[in-house]
DOKOL-782152 format. One line per field, with one value per residue (C-alpha): residue number from 0; residue in three letters; x, y, z negated. Coordinates in steps of 0.05 Angstrom, whole numbers, always signed. Example, Ala and Ser with C-alpha at 12.3 -4.5 7.8 and 13.67 -1.06 7.14 Angstrom:
num: c(0 / 1)
residuo: c(ALA / SER)
px: c(+246 / +273)
py: c(-90 / -21)
pz: c(-156 / -143)
***
This chain:
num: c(0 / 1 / 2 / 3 / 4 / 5 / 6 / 7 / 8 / 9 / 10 / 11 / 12 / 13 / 14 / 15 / 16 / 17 / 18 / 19 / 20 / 21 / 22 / 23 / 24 / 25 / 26 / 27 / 28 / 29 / 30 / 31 / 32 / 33 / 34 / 35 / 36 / 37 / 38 / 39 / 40 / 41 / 42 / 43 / 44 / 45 / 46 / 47 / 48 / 49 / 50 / 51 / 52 / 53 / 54 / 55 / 56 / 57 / 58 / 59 / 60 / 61 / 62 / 63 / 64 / 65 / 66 / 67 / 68 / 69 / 70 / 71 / 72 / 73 / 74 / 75 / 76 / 77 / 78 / 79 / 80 / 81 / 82 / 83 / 84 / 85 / 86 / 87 / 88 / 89 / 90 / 91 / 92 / 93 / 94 / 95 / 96 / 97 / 98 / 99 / 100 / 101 / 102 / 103 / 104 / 105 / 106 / 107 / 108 / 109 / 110 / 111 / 112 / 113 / 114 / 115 / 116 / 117 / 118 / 119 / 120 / 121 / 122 / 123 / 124 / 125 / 126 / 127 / 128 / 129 / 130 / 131 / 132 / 133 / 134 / 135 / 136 / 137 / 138 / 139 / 140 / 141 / 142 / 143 / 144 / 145 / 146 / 147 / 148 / 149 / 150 / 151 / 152 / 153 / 154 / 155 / 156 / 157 / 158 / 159 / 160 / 161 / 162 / 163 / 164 / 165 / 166 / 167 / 168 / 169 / 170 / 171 / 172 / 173 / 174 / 175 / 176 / 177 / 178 / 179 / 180 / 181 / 182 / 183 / 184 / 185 / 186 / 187 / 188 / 189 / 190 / 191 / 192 / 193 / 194 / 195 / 196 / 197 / 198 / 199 / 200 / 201 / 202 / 203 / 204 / 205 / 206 / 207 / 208 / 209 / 210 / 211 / 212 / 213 / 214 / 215 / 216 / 217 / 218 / 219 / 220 / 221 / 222 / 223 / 224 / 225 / 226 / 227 / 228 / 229 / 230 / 231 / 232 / 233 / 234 / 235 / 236 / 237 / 238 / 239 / 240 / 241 / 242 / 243 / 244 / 245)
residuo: c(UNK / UNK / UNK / UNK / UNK / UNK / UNK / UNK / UNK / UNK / UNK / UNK / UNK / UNK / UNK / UNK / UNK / UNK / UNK / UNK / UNK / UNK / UNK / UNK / UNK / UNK / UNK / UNK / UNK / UNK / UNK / UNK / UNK / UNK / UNK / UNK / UNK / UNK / UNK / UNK / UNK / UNK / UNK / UNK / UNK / UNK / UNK / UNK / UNK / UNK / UNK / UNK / UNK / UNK / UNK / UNK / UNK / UNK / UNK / UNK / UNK / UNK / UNK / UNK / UNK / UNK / UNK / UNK / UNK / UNK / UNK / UNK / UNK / UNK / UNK / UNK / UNK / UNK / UNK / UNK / UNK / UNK / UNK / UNK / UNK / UNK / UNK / UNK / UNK / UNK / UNK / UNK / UNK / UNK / UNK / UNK / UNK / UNK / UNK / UNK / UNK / UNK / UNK / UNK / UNK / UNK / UNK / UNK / UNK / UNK / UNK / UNK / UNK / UNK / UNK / UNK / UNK / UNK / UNK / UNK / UNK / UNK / UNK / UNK / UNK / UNK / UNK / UNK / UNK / UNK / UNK / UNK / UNK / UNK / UNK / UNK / UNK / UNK / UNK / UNK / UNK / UNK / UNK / UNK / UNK / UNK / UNK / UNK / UNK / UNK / UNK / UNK / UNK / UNK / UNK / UNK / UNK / UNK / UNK / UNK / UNK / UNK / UNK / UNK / UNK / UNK / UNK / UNK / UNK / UNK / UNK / UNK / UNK / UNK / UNK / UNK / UNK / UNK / UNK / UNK / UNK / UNK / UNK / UNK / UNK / UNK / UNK / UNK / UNK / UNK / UNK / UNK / UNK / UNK / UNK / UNK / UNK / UNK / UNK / UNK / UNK / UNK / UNK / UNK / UNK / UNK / UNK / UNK / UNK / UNK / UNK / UNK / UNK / UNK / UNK / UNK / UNK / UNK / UNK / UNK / UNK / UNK / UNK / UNK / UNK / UNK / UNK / UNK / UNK / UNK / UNK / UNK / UNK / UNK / UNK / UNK / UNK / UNK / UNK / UNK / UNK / UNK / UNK / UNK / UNK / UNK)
px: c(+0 / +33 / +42 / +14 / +61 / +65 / +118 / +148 / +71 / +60 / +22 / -36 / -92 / -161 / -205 / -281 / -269 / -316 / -365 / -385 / -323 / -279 / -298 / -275 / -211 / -194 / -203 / -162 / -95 / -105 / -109 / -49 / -13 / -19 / -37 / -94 / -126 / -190 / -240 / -309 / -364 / -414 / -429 / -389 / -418 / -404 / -331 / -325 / -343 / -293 / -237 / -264 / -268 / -189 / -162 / -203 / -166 / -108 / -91 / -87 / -135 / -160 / -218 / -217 / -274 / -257 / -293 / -261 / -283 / -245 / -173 / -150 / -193 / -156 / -85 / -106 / -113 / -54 / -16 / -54 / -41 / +38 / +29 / +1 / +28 / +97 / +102 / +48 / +69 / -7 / -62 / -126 / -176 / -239 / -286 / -333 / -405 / -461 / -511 / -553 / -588 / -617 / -573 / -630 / -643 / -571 / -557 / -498 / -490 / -493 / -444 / -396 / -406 / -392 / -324 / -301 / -309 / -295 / -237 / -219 / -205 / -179 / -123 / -110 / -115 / -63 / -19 / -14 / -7 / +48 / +85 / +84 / +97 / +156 / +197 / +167 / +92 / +32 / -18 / -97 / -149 / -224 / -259 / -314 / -330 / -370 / -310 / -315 / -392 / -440 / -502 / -539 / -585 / -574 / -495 / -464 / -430 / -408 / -383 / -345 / -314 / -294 / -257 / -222 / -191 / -171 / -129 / -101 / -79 / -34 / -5 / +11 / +50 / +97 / +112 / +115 / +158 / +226 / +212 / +191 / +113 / +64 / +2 / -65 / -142 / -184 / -252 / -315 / -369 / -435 / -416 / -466 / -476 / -528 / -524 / -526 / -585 / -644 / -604 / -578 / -642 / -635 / -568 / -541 / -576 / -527 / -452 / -441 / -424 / -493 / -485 / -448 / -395 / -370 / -329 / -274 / -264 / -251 / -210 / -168 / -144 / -131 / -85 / -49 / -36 / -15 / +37 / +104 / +85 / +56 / +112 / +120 / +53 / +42 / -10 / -60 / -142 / -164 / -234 / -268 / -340 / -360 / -350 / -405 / -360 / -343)
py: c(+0 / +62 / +105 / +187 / +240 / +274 / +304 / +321 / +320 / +275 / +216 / +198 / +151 / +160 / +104 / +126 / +190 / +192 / +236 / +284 / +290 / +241 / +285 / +350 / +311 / +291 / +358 / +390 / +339 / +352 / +435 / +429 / +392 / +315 / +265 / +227 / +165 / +145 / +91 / +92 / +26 / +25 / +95 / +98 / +170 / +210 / +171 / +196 / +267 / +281 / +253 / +299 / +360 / +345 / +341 / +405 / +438 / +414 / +352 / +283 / +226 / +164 / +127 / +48 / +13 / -30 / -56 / -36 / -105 / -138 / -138 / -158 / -103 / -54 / -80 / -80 / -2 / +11 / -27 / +3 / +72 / +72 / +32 / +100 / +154 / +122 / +97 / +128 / +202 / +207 / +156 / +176 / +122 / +145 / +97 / +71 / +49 / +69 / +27 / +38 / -4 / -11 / -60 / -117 / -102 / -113 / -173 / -214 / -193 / -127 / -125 / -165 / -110 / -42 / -90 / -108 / -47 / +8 / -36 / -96 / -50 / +5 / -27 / -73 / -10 / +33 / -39 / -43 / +34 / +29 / -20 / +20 / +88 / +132 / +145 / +206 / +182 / +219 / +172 / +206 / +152 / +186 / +177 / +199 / +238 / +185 / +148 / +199 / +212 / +167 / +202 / +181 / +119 / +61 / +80 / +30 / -17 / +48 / +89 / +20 / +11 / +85 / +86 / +21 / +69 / +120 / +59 / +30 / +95 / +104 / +30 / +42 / +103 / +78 / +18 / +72 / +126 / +93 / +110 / +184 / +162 / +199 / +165 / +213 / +208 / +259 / +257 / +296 / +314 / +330 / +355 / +377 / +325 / +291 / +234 / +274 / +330 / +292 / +296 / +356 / +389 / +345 / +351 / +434 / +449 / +402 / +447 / +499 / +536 / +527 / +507 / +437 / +434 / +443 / +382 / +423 / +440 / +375 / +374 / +426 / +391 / +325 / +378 / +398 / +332 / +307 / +364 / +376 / +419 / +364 / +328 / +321 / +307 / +228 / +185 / +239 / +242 / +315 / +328 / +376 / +381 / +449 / +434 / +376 / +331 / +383)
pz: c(+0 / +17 / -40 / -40 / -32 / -104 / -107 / -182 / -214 / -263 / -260 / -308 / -314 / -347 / -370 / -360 / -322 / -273 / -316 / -379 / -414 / -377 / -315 / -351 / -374 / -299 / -277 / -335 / -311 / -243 / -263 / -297 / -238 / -251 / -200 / -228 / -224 / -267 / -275 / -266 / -287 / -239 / -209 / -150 / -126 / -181 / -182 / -99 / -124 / -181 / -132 / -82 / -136 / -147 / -80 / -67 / -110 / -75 / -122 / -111 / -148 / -137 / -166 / -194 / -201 / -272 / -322 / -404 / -421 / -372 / -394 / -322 / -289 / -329 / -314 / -240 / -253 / -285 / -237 / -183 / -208 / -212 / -137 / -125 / -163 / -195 / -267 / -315 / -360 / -385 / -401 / -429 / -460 / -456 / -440 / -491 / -499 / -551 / -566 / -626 / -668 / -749 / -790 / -778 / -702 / -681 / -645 / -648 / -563 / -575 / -631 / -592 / -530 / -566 / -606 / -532 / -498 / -560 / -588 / -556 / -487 / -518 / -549 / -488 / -434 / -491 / -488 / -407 / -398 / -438 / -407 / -343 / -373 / -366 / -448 / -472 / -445 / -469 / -491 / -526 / -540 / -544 / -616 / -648 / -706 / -718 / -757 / -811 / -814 / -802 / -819 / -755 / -769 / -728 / -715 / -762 / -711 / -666 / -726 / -739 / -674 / -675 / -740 / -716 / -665 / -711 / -747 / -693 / -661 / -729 / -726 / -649 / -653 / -696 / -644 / -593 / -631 / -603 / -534 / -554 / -530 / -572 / -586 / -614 / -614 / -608 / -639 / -610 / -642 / -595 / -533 / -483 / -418 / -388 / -429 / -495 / -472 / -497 / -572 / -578 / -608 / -664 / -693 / -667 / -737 / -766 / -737 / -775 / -710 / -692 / -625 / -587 / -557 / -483 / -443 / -425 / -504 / -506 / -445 / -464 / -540 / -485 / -446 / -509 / -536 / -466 / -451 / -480 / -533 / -572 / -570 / -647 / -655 / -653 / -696 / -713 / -703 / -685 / -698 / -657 / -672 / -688 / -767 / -761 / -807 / -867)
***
């Protein structure tokens, strides 16, 4: 496969960034001069149209179809990616599922869903972007602010999966840390997108600042955390939700 021209950018990967904030967080690499490649699930339109955003604005992207679950989907990206773009400087892991459910309406299916996607994948797509990445690699996992407040009924098994991240992201960096890769999660709080719209009602009297938040808020803390000035920063969950978990 012949690889794309790119020059000296940097090349990144995003898992889940073919909308709402993993849209934003494609768009934010690209704008500050990475090539990018993300992975979408099953909507192949909206994937076509944030690689066509990019390379409007002049930068290049490609879009993999890969399923978090699947452990040799995501290597098939990774590998795909530095077939494309050269070995990896930033990976974002942002895809993630949320399905809720009371404590007795949670079925042992479900369960093991949200654990394979929000866990399982996540550590296995921060495990092969590693291999393939450059020393002094960039790596932000997407949390939740869920992991430190769980007032939302029905949440149990998502706040669960979400604090797992925040562990493992701690544990990870310090395997990383002789290579100079920073590990960091970043954990949202509501953010405005289509999924979210039907919700928001309910919980903006909950943030202190009264409102939710935007995806590029969230796309510019990914930025920061994935360029050099971060670079002593490794092991750490930002929250960014508007003071939601005070």
């Amino acid at each position: 496969m012949n690889r794309k021209d790119t020059g000296s950018r940097k090349s990144a990967i995003v898992f889940g960034g073919s909308r709402g904030i993993g849209s934003a967080i494609t768009r934010r690499l690209a704008k500050d001069g990475a090539a990018v490649a993300f992975t979408y699930a099953s909507s192949a339109s909206h994937a076509a149209e944030g690689v066509s955003a990019i390379e409007a604005g002049g930068g290049p992207a490609i879009a993999i179809k890969a399923d978090s679950a699947n452990i040799d989907e995501i290597e098939a990206a990774v590998e795909h990616t530095v077939e494309q773009f050269g070995p990896l400087d930033i990976a974002v892991v942002n895809a993630g599922i949320l399905m809720l459910g009371d404590l007795s309406e949670v079925s042992p299916g479900d369960f093991d869903r949200m654990i394979s996607v929000n866990v399982r994948g996540v550590f296995f797509a921060i495990q092969s972007a590693a291999r393939r990445m450059r020393e002094g690699g960039r790596i932000v996992t997407m949390g939740s602010n869920a992991a430190v407040r769980s007032g939302h009924p029905g949440s149990s098994v998502y706040s669960l999966t979400k604090a797992a991240v925040a562990t493992m992201v701690k544990g990870i960096a310090v395997d990383l840390a002789p290579r100079n890769i920073t590990i960091n999660n970043v954990q949202p709080g509501p953010i405005v997108t289509d999924m979210t719209s039907a919700h928001l009602d309910y919980v903006v009297p909950l943030i202190p600042l009264h409102r939710a938040g935007h995806v590029d808020e969230v796309a510019a803390l990914v930025s920061f955390l994935a360029n050099g000035e971060a670079a002593y920063m490794t092991g750490a969950s930002l929250t960014i939700d508007g003071g939601m978990s005070l």
